[in-house]
C-alpha positions as CSV (number, residue, x, y, z in Angstrom):
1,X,-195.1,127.3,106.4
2,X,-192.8,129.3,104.5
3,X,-192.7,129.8,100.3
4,X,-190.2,129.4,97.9
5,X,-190.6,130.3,94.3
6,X,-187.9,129.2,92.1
7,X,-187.4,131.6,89.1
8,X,-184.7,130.8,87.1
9,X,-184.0,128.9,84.2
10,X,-182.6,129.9,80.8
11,X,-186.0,130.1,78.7
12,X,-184.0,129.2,76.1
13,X,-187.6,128.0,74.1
14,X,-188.3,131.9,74.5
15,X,-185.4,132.9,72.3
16,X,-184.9,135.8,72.0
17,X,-186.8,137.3,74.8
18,X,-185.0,135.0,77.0
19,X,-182.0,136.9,76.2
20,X,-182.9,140.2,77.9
21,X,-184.6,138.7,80.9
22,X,-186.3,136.0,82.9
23,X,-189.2,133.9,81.6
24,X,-190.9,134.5,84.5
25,X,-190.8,138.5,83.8
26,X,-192.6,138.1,80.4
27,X,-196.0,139.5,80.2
28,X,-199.4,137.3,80.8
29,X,-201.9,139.4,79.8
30,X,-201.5,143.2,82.1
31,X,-199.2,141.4,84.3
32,X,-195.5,139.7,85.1
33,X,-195.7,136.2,85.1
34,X,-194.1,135.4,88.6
35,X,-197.1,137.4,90.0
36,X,-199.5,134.0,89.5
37,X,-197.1,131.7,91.4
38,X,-197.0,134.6,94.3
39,X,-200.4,135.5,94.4
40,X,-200.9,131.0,95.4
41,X,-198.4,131.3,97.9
42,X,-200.2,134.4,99.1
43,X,-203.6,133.0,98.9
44,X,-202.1,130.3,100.9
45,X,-201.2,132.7,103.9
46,X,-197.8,132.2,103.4
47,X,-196.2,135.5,103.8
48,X,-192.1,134.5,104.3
49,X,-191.2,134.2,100.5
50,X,-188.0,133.0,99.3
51,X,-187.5,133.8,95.2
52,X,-184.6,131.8,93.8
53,X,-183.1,132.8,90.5
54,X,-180.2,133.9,88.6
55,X,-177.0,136.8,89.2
56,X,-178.6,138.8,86.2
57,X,-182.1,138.4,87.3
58,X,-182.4,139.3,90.9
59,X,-182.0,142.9,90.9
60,X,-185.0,143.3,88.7
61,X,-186.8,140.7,91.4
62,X,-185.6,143.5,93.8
63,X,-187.0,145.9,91.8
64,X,-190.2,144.8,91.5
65,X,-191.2,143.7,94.8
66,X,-187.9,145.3,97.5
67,X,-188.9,143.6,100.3
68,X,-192.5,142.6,100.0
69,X,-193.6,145.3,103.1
70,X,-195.9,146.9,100.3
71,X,-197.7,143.5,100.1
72,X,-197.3,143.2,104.1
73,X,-195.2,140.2,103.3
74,X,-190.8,139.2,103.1
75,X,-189.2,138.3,100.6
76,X,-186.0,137.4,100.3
77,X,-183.5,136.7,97.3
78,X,-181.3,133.9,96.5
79,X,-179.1,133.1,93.4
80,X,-178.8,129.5,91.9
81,X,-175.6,129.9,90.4
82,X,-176.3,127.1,87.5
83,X,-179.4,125.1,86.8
84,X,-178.4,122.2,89.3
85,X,-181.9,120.6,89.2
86,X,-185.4,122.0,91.4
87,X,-184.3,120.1,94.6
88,X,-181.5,122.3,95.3
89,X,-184.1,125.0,96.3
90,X,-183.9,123.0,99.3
91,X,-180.5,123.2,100.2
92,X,-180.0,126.8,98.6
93,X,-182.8,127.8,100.9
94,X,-181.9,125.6,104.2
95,X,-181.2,128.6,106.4
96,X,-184.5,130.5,105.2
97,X,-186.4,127.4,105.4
98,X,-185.2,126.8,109.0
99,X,-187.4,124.8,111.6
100,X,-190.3,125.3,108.9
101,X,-192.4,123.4,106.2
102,X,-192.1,124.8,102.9
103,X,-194.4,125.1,99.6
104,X,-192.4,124.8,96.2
105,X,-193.5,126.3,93.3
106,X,-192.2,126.9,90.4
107,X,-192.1,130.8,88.5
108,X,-193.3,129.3,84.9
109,X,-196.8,127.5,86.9
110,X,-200.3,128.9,86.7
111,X,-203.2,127.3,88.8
112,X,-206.7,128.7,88.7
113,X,-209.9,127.5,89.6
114,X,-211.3,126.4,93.0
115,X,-207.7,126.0,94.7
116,X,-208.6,125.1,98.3
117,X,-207.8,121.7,98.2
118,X,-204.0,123.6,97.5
119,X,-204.4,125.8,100.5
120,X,-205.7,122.9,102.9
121,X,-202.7,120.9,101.7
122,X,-200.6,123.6,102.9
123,X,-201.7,124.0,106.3
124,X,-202.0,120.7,107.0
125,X,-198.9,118.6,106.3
126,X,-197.1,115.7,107.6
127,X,-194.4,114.4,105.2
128,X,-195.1,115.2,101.7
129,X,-197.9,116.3,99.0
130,X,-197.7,116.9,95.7
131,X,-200.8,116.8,92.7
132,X,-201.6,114.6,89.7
133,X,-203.2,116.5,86.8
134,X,-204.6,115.1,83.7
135,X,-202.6,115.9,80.7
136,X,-202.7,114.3,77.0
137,X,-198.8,114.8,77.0
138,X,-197.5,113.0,79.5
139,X,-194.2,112.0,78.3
140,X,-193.5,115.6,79.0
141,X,-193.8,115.3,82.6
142,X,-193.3,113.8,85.9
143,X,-195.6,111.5,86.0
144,X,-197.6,109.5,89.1
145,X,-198.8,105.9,89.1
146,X,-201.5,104.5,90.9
147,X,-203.0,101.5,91.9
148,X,-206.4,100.0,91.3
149,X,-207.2,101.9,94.6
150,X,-206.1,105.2,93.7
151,X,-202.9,105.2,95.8
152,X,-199.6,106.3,94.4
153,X,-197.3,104.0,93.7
154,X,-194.5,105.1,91.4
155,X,-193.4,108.6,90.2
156,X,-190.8,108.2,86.8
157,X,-189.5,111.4,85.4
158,X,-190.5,112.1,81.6
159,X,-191.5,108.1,80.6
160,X,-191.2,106.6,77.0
161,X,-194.0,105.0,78.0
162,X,-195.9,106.7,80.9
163,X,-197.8,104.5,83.1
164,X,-200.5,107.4,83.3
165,X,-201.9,110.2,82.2
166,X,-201.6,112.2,85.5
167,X,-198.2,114.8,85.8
168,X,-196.7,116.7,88.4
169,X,-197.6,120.7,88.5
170,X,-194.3,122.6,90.2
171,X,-196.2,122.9,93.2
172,X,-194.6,121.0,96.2
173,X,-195.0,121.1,100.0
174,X,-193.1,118.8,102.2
175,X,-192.6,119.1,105.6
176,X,-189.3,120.1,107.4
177,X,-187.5,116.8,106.4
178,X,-187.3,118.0,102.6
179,X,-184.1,119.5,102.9
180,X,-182.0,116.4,104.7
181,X,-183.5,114.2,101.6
182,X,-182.7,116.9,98.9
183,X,-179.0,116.7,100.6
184,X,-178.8,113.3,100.8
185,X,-179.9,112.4,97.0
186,X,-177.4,112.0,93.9
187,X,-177.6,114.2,90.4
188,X,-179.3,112.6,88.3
189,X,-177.8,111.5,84.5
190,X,-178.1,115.0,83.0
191,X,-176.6,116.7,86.4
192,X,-179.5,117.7,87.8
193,X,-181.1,117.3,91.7
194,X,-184.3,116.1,90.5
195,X,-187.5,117.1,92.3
196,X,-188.9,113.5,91.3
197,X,-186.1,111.6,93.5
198,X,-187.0,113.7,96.4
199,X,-190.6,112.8,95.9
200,X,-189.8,108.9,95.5
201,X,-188.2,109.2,99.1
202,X,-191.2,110.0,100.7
203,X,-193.3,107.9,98.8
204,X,-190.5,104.4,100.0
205,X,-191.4,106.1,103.6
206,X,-195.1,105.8,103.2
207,X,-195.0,109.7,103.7
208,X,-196.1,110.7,99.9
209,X,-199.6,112.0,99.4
210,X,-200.6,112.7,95.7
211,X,-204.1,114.1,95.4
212,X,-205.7,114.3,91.7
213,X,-206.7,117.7,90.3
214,X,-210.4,117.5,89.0
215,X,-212.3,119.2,86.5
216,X,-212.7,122.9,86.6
217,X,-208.7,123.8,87.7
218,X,-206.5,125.0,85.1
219,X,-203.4,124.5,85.2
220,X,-201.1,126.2,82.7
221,X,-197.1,125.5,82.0
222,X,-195.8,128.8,80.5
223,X,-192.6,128.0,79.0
224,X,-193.4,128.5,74.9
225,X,-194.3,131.0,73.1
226,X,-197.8,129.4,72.3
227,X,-198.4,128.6,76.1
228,X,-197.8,132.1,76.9
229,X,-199.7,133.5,74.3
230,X,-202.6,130.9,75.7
231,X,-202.2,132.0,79.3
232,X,-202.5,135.4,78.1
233,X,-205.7,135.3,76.0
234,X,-207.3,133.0,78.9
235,X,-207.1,135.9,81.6
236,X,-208.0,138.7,79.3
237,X,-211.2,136.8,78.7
238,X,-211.7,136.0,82.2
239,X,-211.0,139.3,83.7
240,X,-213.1,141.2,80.7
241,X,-215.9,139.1,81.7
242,X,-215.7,139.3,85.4
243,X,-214.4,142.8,86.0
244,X,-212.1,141.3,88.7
245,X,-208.5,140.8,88.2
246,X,-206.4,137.5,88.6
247,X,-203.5,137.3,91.1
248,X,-203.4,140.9,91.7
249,X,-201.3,141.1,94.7
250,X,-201.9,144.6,96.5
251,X,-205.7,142.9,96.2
252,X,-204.8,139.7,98.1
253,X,-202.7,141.5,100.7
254,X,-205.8,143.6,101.5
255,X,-208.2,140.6,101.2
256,X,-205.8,138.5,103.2
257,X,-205.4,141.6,106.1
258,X,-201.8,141.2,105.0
259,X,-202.1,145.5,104.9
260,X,-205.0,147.9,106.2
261,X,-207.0,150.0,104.0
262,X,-204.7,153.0,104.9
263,X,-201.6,151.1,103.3
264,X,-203.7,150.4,100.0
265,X,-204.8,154.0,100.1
266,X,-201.0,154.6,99.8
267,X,-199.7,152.1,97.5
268,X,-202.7,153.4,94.8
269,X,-201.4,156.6,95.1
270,X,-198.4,156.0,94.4
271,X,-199.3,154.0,90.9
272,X,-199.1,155.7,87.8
273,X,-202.1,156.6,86.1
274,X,-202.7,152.7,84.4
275,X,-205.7,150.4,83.7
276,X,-204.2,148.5,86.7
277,X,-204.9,151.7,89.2
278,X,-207.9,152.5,87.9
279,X,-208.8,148.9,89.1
280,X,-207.4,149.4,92.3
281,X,-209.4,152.5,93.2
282,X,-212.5,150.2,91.9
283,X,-211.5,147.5,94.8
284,X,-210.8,150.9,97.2
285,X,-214.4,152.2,96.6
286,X,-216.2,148.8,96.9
287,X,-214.4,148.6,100.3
């Protein structure tokens, strides 16, 4: 299974940060935003990670991460030249993608909570899965219809008049198919090659699995100022309480035995003196 985080996007609802840099750079809480989708991927045991975003925006991507050896994962760098819709990830990342499954997620999504139903879903996949989560907005959103006994049966992009209350997070994973069906569909009205048309292929084939986030998972949508500022105050009151940080990468690669304690030794050193190493030598000395 390979990852893909697609990072682009104008932010235009950001104004005027947008116009300096990505969205998915902006602060949540101590850390950049695209760290939370990474850290799920990572979680997940992916470790081949494609990032998708704009010309202007990749070199700072670059800069942030290089190659990913730190984390003792790849990354690789890919520019969508306009915004063509989230299914061209697919065909923008056929040659990474290869042979492989691949888990979508998108830079602007936060999940937190008890997330192995995520992680099973991405080790074990044949066609297509995708989650329903509860919202009060759902003209907003993709959205999923079920029957009386709980199977999907429809997904309709942003209803007038939804047929349920349950959206579509950007987190995908599909099997190796993904990419002839993102080829093969049409732009939709407003240009776009819409994630929801690929889902709706898999779902005619029988191969569509939605399953419904319960209680006790947040998931956030970062994309106004309010959200961010929601995301933001939600951490820092988790991680104050706890003492433990959320989706702090040189953590996970160590948890994961993505790197050995030697490597951590050297990527703490190498931090400036922050709040952010002092946590690291914490997680150093407990280990």
């Amino acid at each position: 299974m390979k990852g893909i985080i697609l990072a682009g996007g104008a932010g235009s609802r950001l104004y005027p940060v947008s116009k300096i840099y990505s969205k998915q750079l902006t602060l949540i809480y101590d850390k950049p935003l695209i760290y939370y989708p990474l850290s799920i991927l990572m979680l997940s045991g992916i470790r081949e990670i494609l990032i998708i975003s704009n010309q202007e925006t990749i070199p700072l991507y670059e800069k942030l991460f290089e190659n990913g050896s730190e984390l003792g994962i790849k990354i690789e760098y890919a520019v969508q030249s306009a915004p063509n819709g989230i299914a061209e990830s697919f065909i923008i990342g056929e040659k990474f993608i290869g042979k492989d499954g691949v888990t979508l997620i998108l830079g602007d999504n936060i999940f937190y909570g008890n997330l192995d139903f995520i992680y099973r879903a991405m080790n074990n996949i044949d066609g297509a899965v995708i989650f329903g989560y509860r919202v009060t907005d759902p003209e907003r959103y993709g959205i999923v219809e079920f029957d009386d006994s709980g199977k999907a049966i429809s997904i309709e992009e942003k209803p007038k008049k939804p047929r349920s209350n349950f959206a579509v997070p950007g987190l995908y994973v599909y099997d190796n198919k993904v990419v002839s069906i993102a080829k093969s569909i049409k732009p939709s009205a407003r240009g776009e090659l819409e994630i929801t048309d690929v889902n709706n292929e898999y779902l005619k084939s029988g191969k569509l699995r939605v399953e419904k986030i319960g209680r006790g998972v947040a998931w956030l949508d970062t994309g106004t100022p309010e959200s961010l500022l929601q995301a933001s105050n939600f951490f820092g009151v988790i991680e104050d309480r706890q003492g433990l940080k959320v989706a702090c990468l040189e953590e996970i690669a160590l948890k994961k035995n993505f790197i050995d304690r030697k490597k951590f030794e050297s990527i703490v050193a190498g931090i400036p003196n922050s709040l952010y190493k002092t946590y690291l030598e914490k997680i150093l000395n407990e280990n």
